[in-house]
C-alpha positions as protocol buffer text, in pm:
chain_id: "A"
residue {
  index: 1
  type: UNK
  ca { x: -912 y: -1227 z: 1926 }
}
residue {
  index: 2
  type: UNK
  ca { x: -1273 y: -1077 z: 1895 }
}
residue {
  index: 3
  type: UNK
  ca { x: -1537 y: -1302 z: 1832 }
}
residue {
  index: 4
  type: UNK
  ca { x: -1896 y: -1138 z: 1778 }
}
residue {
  index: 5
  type: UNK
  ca { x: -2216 y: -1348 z: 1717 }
}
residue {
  index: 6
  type: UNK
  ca { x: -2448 y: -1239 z: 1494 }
}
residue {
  index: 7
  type: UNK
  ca { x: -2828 y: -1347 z: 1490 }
}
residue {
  index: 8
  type: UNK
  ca { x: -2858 y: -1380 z: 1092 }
}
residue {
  index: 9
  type: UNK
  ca { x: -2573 y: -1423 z: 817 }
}
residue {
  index: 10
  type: UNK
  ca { x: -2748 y: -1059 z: 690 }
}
residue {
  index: 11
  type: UNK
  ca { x: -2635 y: -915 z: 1021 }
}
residue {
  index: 12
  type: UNK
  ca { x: -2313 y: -1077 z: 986 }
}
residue {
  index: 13
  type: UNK
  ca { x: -2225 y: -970 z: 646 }
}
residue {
  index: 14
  type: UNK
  ca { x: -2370 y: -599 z: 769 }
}
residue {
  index: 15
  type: UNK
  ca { x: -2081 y: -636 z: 1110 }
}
residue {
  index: 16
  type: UNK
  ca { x: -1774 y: -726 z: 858 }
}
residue {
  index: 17
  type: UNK
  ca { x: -1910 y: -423 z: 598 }
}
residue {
  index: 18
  type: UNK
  ca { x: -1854 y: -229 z: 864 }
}
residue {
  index: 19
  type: UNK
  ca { x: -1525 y: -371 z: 963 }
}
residue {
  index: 20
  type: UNK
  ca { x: -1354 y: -253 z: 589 }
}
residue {
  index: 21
  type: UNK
  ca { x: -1584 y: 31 z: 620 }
}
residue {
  index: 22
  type: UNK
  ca { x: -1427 y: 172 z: 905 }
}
residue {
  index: 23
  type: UNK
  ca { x: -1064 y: 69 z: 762 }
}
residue {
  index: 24
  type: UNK
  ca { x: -1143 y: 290 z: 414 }
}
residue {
  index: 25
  type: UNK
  ca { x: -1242 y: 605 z: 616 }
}
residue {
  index: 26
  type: UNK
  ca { x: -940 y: 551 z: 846 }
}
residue {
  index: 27
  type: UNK
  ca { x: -677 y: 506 z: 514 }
}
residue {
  index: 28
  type: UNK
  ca { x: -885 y: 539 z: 184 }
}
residue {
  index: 29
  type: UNK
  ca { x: -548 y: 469 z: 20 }
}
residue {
  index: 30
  type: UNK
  ca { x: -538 y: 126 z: 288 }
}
residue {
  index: 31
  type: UNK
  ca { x: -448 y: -186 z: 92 }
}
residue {
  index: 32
  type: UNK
  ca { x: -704 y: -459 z: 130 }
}
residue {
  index: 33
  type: UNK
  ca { x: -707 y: -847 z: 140 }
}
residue {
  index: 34
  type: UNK
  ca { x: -1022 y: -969 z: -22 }
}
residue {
  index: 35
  type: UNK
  ca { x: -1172 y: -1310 z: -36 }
}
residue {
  index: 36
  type: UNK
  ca { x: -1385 y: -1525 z: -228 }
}
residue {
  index: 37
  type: UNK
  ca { x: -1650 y: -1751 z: -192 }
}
residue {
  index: 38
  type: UNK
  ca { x: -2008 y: -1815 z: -100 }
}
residue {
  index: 39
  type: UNK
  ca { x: -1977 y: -1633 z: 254 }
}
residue {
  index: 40
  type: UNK
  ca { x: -1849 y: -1284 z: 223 }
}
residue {
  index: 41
  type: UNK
  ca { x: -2113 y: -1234 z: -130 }
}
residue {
  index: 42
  type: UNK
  ca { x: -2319 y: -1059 z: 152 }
}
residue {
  index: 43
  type: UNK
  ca { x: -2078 y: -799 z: 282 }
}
residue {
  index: 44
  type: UNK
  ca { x: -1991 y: -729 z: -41 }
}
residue {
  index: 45
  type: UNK
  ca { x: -2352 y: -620 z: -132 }
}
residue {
  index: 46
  type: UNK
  ca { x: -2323 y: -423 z: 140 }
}
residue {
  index: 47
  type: UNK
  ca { x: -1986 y: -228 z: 51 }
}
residue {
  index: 48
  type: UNK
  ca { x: -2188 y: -198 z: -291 }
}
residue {
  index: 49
  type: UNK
  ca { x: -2463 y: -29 z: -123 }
}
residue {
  index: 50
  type: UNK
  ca { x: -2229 y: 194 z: 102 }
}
residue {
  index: 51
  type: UNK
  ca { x: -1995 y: 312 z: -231 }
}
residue {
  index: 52
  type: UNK
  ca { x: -2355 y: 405 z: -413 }
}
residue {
  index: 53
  type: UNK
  ca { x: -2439 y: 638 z: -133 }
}
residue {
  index: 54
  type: UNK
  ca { x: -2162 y: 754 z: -105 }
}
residue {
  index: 55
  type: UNK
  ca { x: -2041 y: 666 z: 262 }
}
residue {
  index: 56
  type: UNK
  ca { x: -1754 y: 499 z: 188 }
}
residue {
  index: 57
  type: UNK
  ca { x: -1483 y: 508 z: -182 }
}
residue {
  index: 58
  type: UNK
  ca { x: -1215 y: 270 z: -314 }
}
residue {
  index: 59
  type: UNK
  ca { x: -1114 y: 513 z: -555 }
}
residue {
  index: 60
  type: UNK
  ca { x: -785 y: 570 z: -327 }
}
residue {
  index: 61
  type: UNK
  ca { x: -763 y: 182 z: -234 }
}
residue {
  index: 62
  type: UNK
  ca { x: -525 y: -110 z: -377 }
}
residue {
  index: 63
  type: UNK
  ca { x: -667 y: -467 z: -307 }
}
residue {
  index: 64
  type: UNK
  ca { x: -502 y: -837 z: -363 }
}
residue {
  index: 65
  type: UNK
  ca { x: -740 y: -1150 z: -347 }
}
residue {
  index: 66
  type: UNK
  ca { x: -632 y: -1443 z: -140 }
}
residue {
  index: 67
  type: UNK
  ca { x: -581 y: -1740 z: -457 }
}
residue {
  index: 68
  type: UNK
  ca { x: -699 y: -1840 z: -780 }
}
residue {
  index: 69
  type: UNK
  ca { x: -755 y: -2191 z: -951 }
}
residue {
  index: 70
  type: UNK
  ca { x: -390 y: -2270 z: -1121 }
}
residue {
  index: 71
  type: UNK
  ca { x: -542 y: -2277 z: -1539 }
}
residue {
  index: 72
  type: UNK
  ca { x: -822 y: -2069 z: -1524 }
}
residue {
  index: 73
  type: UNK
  ca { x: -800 y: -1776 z: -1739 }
}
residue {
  index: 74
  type: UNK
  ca { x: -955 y: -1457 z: -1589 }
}
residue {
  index: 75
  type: UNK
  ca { x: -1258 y: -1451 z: -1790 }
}
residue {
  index: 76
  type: UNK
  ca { x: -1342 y: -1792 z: -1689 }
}
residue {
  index: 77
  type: UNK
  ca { x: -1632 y: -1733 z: -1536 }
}
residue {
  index: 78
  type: UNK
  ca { x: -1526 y: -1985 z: -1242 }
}
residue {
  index: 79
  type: UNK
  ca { x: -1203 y: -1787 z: -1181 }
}
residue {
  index: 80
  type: UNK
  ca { x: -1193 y: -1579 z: -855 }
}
residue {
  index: 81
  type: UNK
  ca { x: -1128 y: -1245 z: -1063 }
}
residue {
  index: 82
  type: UNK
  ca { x: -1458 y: -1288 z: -1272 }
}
residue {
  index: 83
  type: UNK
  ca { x: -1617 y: -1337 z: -891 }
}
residue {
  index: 84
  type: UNK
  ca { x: -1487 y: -1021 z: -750 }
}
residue {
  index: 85
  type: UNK
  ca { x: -1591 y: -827 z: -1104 }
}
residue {
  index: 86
  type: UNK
  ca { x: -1904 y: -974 z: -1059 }
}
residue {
  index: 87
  type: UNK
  ca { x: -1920 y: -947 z: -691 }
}
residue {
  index: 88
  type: UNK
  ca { x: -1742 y: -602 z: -633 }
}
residue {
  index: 89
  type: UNK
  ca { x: -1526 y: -458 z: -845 }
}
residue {
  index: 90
  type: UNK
  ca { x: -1761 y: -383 z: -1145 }
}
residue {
  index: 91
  type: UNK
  ca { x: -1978 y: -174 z: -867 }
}
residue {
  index: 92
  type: UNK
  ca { x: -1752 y: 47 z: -701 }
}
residue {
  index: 93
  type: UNK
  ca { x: -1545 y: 297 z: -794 }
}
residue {
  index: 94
  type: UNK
  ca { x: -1214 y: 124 z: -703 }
}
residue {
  index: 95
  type: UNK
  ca { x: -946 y: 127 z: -1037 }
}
residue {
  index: 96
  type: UNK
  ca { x: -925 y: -186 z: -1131 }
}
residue {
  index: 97
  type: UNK
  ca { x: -563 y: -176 z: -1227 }
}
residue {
  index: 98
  type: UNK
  ca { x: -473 y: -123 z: -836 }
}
residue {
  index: 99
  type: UNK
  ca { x: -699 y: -510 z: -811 }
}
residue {
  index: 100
  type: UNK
  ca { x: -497 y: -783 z: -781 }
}
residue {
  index: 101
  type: UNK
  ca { x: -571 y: -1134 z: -824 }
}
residue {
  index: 102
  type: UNK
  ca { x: -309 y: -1420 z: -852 }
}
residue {
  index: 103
  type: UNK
  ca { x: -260 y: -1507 z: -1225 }
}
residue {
  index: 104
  type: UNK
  ca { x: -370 y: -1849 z: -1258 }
}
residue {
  index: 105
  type: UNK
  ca { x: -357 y: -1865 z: -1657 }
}
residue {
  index: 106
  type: UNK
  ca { x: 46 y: -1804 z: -1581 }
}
residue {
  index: 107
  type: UNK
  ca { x: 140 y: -2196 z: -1605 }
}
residue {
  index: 108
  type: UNK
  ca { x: 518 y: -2090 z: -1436 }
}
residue {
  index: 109
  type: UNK
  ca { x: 409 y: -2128 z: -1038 }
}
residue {
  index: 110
  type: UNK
  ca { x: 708 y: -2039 z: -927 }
}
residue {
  index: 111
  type: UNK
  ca { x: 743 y: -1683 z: -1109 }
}
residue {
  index: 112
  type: UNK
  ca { x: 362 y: -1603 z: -1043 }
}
residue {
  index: 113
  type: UNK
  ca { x: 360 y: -1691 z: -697 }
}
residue {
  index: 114
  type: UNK
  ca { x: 658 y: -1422 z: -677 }
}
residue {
  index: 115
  type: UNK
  ca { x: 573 y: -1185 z: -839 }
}
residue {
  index: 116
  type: UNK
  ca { x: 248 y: -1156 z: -604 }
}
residue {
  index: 117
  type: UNK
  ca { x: 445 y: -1138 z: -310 }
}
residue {
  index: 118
  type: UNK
  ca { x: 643 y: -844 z: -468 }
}
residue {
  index: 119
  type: UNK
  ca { x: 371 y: -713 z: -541 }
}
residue {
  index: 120
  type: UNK
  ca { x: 217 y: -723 z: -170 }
}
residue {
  index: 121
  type: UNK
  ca { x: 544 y: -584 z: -58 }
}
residue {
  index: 122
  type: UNK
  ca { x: 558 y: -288 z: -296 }
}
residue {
  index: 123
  type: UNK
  ca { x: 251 y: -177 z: -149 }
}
residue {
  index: 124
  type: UNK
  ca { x: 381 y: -259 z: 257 }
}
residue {
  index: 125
  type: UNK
  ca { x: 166 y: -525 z: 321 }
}
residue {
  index: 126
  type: UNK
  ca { x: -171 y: -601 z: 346 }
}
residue {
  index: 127
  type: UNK
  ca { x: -390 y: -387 z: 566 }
}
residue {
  index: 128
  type: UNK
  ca { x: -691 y: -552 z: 657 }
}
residue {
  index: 129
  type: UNK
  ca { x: -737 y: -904 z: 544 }
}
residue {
  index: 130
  type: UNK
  ca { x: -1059 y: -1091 z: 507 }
}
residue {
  index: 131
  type: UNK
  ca { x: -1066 y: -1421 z: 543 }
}
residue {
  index: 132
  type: UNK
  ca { x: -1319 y: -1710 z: 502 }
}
residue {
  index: 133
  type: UNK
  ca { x: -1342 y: -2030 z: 655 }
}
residue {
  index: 134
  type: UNK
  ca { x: -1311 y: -2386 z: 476 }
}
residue {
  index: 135
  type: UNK
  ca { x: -1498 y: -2660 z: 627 }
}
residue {
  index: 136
  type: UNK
  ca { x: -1143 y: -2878 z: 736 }
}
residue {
  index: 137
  type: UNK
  ca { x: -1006 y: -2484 z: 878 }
}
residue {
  index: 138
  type: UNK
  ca { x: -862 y: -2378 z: 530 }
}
residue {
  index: 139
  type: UNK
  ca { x: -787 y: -2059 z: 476 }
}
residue {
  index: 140
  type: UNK
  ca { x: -747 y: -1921 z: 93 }
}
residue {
  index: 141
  type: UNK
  ca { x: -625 y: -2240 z: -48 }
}
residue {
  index: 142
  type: UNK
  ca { x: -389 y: -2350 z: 261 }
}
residue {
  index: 143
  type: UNK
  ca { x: -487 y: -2684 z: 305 }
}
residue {
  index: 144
  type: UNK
  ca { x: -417 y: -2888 z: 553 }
}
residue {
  index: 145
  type: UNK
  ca { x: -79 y: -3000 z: 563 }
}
residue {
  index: 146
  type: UNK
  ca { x: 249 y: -3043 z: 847 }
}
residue {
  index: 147
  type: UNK
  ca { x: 358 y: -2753 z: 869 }
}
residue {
  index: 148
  type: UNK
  ca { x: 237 y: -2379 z: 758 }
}
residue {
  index: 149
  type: UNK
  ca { x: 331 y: -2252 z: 429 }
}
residue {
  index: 150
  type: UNK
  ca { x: 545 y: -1895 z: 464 }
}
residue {
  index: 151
  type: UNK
  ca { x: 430 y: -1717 z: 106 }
}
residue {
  index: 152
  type: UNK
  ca { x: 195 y: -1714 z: -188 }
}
residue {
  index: 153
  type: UNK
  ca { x: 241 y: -2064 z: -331 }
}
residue {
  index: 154
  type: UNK
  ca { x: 72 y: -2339 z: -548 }
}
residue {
  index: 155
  type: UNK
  ca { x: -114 y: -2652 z: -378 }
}
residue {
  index: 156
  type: UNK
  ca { x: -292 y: -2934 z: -481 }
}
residue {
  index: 157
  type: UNK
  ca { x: -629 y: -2922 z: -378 }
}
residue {
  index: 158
  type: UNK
  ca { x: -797 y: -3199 z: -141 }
}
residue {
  index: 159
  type: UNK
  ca { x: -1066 y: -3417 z: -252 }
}
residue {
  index: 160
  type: UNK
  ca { x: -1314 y: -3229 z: 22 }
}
residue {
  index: 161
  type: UNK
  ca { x: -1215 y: -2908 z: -118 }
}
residue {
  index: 162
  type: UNK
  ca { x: -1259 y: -3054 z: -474 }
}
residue {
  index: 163
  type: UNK
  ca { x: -1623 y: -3157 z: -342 }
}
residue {
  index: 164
  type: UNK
  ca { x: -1699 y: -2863 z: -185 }
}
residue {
  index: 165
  type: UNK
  ca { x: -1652 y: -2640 z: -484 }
}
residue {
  index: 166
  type: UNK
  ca { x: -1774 y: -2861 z: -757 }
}
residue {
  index: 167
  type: UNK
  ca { x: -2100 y: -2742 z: -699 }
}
residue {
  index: 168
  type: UNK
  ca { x: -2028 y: -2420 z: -892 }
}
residue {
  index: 169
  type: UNK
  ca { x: -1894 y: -2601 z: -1206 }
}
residue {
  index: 170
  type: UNK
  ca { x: -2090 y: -2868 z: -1463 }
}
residue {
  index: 171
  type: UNK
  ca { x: -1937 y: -3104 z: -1333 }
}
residue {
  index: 172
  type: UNK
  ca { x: -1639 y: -3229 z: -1111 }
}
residue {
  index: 173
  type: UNK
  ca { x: -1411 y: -3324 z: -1349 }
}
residue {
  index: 174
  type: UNK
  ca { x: -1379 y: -2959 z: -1438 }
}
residue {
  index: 175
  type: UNK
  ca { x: -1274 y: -2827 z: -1086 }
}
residue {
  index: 176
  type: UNK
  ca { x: -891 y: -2745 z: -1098 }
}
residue {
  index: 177
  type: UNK
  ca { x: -647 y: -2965 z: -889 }
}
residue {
  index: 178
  type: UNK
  ca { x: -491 y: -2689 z: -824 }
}
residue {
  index: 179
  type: UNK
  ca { x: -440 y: -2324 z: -688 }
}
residue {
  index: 180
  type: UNK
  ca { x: -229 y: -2043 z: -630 }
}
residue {
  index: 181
  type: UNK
  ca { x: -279 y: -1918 z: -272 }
}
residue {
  index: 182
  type: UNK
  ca { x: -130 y: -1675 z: -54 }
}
residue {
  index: 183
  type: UNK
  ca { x: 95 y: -1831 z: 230 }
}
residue {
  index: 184
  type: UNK
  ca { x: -17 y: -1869 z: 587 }
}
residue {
  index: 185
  type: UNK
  ca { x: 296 y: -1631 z: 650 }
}
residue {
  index: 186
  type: UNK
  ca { x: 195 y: -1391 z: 335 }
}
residue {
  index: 187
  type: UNK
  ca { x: -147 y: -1384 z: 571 }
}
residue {
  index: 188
  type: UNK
  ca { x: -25 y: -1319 z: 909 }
}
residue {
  index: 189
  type: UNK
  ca { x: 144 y: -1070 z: 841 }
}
residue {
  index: 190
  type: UNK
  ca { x: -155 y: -867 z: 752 }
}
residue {
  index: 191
  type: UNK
  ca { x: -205 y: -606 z: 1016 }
}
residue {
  index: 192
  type: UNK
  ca { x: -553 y: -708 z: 1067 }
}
residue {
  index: 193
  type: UNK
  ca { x: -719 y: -1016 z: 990 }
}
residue {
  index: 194
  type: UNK
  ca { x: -1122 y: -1057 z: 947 }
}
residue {
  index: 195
  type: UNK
  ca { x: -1282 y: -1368 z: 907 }
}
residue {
  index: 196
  type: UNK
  ca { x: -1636 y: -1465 z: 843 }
}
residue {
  index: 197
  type: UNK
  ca { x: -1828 y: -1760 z: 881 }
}
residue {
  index: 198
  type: UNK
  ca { x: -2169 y: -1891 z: 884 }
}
residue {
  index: 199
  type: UNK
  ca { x: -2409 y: -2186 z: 910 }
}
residue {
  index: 200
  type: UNK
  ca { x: -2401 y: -2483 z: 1105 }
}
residue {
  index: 201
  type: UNK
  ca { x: -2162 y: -2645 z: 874 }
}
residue {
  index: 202
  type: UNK
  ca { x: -1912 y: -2416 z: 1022 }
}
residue {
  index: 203
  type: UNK
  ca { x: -2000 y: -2449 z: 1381 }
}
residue {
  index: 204
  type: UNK
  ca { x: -1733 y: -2714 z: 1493 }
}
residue {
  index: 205
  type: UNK
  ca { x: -1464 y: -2591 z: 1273 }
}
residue {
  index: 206
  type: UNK
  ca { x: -1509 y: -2253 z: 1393 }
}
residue {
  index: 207
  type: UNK
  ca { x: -1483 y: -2398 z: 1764 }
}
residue {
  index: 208
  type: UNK
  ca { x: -1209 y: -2597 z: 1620 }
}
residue {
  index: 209
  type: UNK
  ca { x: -994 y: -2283 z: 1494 }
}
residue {
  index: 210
  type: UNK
  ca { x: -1027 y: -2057 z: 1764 }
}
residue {
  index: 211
  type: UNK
  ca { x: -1070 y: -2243 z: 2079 }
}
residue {
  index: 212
  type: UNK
  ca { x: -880 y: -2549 z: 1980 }
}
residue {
  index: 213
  type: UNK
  ca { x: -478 y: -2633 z: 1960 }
}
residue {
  index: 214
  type: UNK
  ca { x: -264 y: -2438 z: 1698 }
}
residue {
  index: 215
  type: UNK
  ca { x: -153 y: -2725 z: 1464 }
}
residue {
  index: 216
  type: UNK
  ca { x: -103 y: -2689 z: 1044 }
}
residue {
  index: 217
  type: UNK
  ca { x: -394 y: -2940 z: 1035 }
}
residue {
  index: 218
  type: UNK
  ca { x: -598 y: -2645 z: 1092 }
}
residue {
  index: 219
  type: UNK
  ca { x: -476 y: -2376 z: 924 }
}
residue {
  index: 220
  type: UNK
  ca { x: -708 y: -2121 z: 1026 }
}
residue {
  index: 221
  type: UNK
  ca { x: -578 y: -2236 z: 1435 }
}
residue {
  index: 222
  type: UNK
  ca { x: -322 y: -2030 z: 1317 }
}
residue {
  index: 223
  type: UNK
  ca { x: -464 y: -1673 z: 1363 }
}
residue {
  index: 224
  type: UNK
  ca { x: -491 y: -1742 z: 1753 }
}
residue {
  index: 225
  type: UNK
  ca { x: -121 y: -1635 z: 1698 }
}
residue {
  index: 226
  type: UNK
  ca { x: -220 y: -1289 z: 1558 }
}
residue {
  index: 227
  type: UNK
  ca { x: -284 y: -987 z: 1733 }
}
residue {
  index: 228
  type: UNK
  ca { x: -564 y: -847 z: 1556 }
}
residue {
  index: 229
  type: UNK
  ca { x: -835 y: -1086 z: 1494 }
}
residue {
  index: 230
  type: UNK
  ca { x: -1152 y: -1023 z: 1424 }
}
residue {
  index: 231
  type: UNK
  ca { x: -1410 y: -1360 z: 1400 }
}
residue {
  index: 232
  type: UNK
  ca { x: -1739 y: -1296 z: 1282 }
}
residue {
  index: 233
  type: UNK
  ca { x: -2012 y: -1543 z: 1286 }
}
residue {
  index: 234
  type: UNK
  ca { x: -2387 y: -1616 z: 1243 }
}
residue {
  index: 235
  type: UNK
  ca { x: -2588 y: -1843 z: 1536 }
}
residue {
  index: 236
  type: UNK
  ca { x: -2530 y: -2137 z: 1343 }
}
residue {
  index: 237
  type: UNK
  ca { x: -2180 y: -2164 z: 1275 }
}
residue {
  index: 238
  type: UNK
  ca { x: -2140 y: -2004 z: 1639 }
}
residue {
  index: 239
  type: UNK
  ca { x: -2352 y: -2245 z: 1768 }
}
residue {
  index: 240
  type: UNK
  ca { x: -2073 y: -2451 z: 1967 }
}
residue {
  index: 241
  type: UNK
  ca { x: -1863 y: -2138 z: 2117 }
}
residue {
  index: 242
  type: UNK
  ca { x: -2192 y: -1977 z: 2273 }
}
C-alpha cells in the first residue's frame, strides 16, 4: 500500500488526477471505477482541465460508478449519475453510453444488481478504481456489517450515513434508505484501487483503515488485502499516520 500526504486537499485532488491520468495514457481504452461524493469533486476539475488541453481523452474509455440511491431516477438531481454529468461527464469527451451507473429507478434489486456485474465482466474488470472514504470506513455504500459483501448489491443505509448525506437534500426525510453498491469483492478485484481522503474528519478513520485490523466493521480495512493500493490524503485527514 502507498500512502502519500499531501499539504492541501488542491494538491491532493492534483496527486489522484494524475493517478487516472497516467492510467488513460497507459490504456485509453482502460475501464475506470469512478466515485462520488464531496472529496474526489477536486480531481475531477482537474481531469476537466487536463481533457480541455488536451493531455489526456476518454473518448476510448468505459467507466462504472461505485452505487446509486435505490429510487432515484437519473435526472434526480441527488442521484450519483446527475453528479458525475455535472461533475465529469458533461466536460469530457468520454461517450456517455460506455458510462455506467447502477440503475437505481430499477425497483427489481436483484436483476439490477446483476446485470451490473455482467456488465463489469463484459468489459474484464475494472481497471483502476477510485475510491472514497466514509467517516465509519465505508466504501461505496458497503456499510459496516459481519462479514464483506462479494458483488454489487442493495443495502440499507445507516443512520450516520443517512446524516452525513442529508446535507445535500431539503431535508432528511428525503434521503433514500437505500442503495445499490458494488460489493467489497466486485471492488477488490479491481486491478488497482485509489482512494482519497481529506480533512480532519477523516484522520482516525484513515488510521483506522490502513494501519488498523482487517475486520467487515471497517470495510475500507479491507484493501490492506490488495496489492495495488494507492491512499491519498491531505494533512488533516493524515494527521494521525504522520
Amino acid at each position: 500500500m502507498n500512502i502519500i500526504i499531501a499539504d492541501t486537499y488542491e494538491e491532493m485532488s492534483r496527486k489522484a488526477a494524475d493517478v487516472i491520468a497516467d492510467c488513460l495514457a497507459g490504456d485509453p481504452s482502460c475501464v475506470l471505477g469512478l466515485a462520488t461524493g464531496s472529496t474526489p469533486i477536486g480531481l475531477y476539475a482537474e481531469l476537466v482541465r487536463d481533457c480541455e488541453a488536451g493531455k489526456i481523452s476518454f473518448a476510448d474509455a468505459t467507466t462504472f460508478n461505485l452505487d446509486e440511491y435505490r429510487g432515484l431516477d437519473p435526472q434526480h438531481d441527488q442521484s450519483y449519475r446527475y453528479f458525475m454529468q455535472q461533475n465529469l461527464f458533461d466536460h469530457v469527451d468520454v461517450d456517455v453510453a460506455r458510462t455506467h451507473v447502477p440503475d437505481g429507478s430499477n425497483p427489481d434489486a436483484d436483476a439490477a444488481c446483476a446485470a451490473y456485474e455482467e456488465a463489469i465482466a463484459r468489459e474484464g474488470g475494472v481497471d483502476l478504481q477510485l475510491l472514497g472514504l466514509g467517516h465509519n470506513g465505508h466504501i461505496g455504500f458497503n456499510e459496516p456489517c459481519e462479514c464483506f459483501p462479494v458483488d454489487t448489491h442493495v443495502v440499507e443505509l445507516t443512520e450516520s450515513t443517512i446524516q452525513a448525506n442529508s446535507r445535500l437534500f431539503d431535508s432528511i426525510d428525503e434521503v433514500p434508505r437505500e442503495a445499490y453498491t458494488m460489493g467489497i469483492g466486485t471492488i477488490m478485484r479491481a486491478a488497482k484501487v485509489l482512494v482519497v481522503a481529506n480533512g480532519e474528519g477523516k484522520a482516525q478513520i484513515v488510521r483506522d483503515a490502513f494501519f488498523g485490523p482487517v475486520t467487515p466493521q471497517v470495510p475500507a480495512s479491507v484493501l490492506q488485502l490488495h496489492p495495488d493500493v494507492t491512499v491519498i490524503v491531505d494533512k488533516e485527514a493524515g494527521a494521525l499516520i504522520g
